[in-house]
C-alpha angles and dihedrals in degrees: 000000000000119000102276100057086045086062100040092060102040092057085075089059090034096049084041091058104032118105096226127134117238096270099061087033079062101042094055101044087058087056092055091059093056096047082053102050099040098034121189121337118252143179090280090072120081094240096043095049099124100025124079132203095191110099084046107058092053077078115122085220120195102224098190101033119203123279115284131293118237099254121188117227077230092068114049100028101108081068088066121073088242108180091072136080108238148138109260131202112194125191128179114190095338103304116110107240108208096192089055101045135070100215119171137188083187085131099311134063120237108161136096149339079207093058089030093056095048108022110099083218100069098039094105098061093043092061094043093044119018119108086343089121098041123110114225099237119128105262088048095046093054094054097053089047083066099032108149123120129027136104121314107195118180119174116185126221125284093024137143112197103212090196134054118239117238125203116185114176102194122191119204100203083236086144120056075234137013134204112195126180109181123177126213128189119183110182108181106180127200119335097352127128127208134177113200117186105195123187129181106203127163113199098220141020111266108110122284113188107196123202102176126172125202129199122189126175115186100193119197112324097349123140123216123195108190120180131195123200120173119165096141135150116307079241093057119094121189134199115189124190108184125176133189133197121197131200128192114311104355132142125223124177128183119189113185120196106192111182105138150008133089106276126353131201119180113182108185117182114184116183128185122212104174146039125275086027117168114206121187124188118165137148149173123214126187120168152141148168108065092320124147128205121172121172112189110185140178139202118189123185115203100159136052112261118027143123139221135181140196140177129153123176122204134206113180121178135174113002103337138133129211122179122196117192109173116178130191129202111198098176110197095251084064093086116151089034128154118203128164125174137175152176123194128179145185123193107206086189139044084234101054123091147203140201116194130170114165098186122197117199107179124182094171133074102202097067145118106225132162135150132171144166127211121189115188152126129255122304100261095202091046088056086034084063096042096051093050092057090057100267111142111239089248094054090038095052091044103054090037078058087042089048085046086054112038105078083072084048089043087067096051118123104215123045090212083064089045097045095052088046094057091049094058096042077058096038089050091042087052095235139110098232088190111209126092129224 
């Protein structure tokens, strides 16, 4: 039996047992059934062209992996930006783990998918909200077929969160390979500003294989700060799926920090529905080995008067791959829109390689559009001065590859996140850079 027939079959058992009311029971047999039509992605589709499930999916993946490990904060804490105050939401295999997490009703909700699926409170929200943003493609689809646990995150209008939200999915490595499917929904309503800080992180080597769906809806005037970071196992593969939905003059960044890990997909749909909308898309990817990162983003204006941004930087040594495909909408009703995007990338190595495909589709004719790629290798005369100032070649290529890369950590929001950030792009160039933010 291959993995999609494994799946196929255990959703009966899985839809028999869930708590979930008959809207969300329906929603997610008519997700099956496109799982089950379209099946896993592969080379053949446009937006898969240079990454490969294959190797994956010959995985003998534990779909429902055992009940929880007992985990000590001690542990795992380096995984948590710790030197904050924040509300934290901890999973571990699935499983939500309460003496491990920081969760609050202090005016805001921050709980669970679990509560927010079956609870009549939340039903509301859960027909206005759930799976509203999704795309119906297959990964997605199958997601939200096993949608259980994951963040819920509801911030009412007029509200400051003083603290940022963190959600950390561990995976014990129980299991010789697991298969893990959790399911986020941030809803921020009018006027209201959030910061949410996400990491993905396995605790041993036996193969995790991540399917993770993420749902954002910026109402009128809110501001959504939304931070990556995946530095996982060399055995961990992770597949994110993350949609936004703007309203009128909000504001939705996503910064997405990409280090480690087997193979790394990162889908990011932004759509703006309103006018004086502001979109921000930026990463940073460094990686080696045989690693593979590929962010695939899109940026779609529906409505006058409105920005996005993107800029993604890419530092690929050794033998591995990364793949950029970047799309803007533009609809003719956009006009006055103000879109930039760009990919640049740097191969430390001959044997390193790069996709990129920054795509432009513009149905207006009053806009301010560019896009561009570079793919290149360090600047010669830059190291040639360095050197000659006494700086060794190693110190002197690392921080030419931190300056490549600081002008994504220069728009981060909070200098913890900026400081941890700094400390791995030092830990992954080998080098001690030596100056703190």
């Amino acid at each position: 039996m291959d993995l999609k027939e494994k799946l196929v079959s255990s959703f009966i058992v899985f839809e028999d047992q869930a708590d979930v009311d008959t809207y969300v029971h329906n929603v997610r047999n008519d997700a099956i059934k496109i799982f089950e039509a379209k099946g896993f992605p592969t080379k053949k589709e446009e937006a898969w062209k240079y990454t490969s499930l294959n190797k994956l999916l010959k995985e003998d993946y534990s779909v429902f992996p055992k009940q929880e490990s007992t985990i000590d904060y001690n542990d795992i804490k380096k995984y948590f930006i710790h030197n904050i105050d924040s509300y934290k939401i901890v999973f571990i295999d699935g499983k939500y783990s309460s003496h491990l997490s920081q969760t609050t009703h202090d005016g805001i909700d921050v709980c669970l998918m679990s509560s927010a699926l079956s609870k009549p409170k939340y039903r509301l929200v859960i027909e206005n909200y759930f799976n509203k943003a999704a795309e119906k493609d297959s990964l997605t689809s199958l997601n939200t077929a096993f949608s259980q646990e994951g963040a819920y995150i509801h911030i009412p209008k007029n509200k400051l969160v003083e603290k940022p939200i963190q959600i950390i999915h561990l995976s014990t490595g129980n299991e010789s390979a697991t298969m893990l499917q959790p399911r986020n929904l941030v809803v921020v309503d009018e006027n209201s500003h959030v910061q949410i800080i996400e990491r993905h992180q396995s605790l041993t080597d036996n193969a995790v294989l991540t399917n993770s769906v993420t749902e954002i809806f910026a109402n009128k005037r809110a501001i959504v700060d939304y931070y990556k970071i995946q530095n996982d196992n060399a055995n961990a593969s992770l597949i994110d799926n993350t949609f936004i939905k703007q309203k009128r003059e909000s504001v939705a960044s996503v910064h997405t920090f990409a280090f480690g890990g087997k193979l790394t997909r990162n889908n990011l749909n932004f759509y703006q529905e309103g006018e004086r909308i502001n979109s921000i898309l930026k990463g940073v990817t460094i990686i080696g080995n045989k690693q593979h990162v590929d962010h695939n983003t899109l940026v779609h204006h529906i409505e006058p008067n409105c920005e996005s941004h993107q800029d993604y930087k890419g530092i690929f040594a050794e033998n591995s791959t990364g793949v950029f495909n970047g799309k803007i909408i533009v609809e003719k009703e956009a006009q006055k829109t103000n879109a930039f995007q760009a990919n640049n990338n740097i191969l430390v190595s001959d044997k390193a390689s790069i996709n990129t495909k920054p795509q432009l589709e513009i149905f207006a004719d009053d806009v301010k559009c560019s896009h561009g790629c570079t793919i290149g290798q360090l600047d010669e005369s830059a190291m040639f001065y360095m050197r000659s100032r006494g700086i060794p070649e190693k110190e002197a290529k690392a921080l030419l590859m931190y300056a490549f890369s600081n002008n994504v950590l220069s728009s981060v929001k909070i200098p913890e996140i900026k400081q941890r950030i700094t400390k791995i792009i030092a830990n992954k160039l080998g080098v001690n850079i030596g100056f703190d933010l």
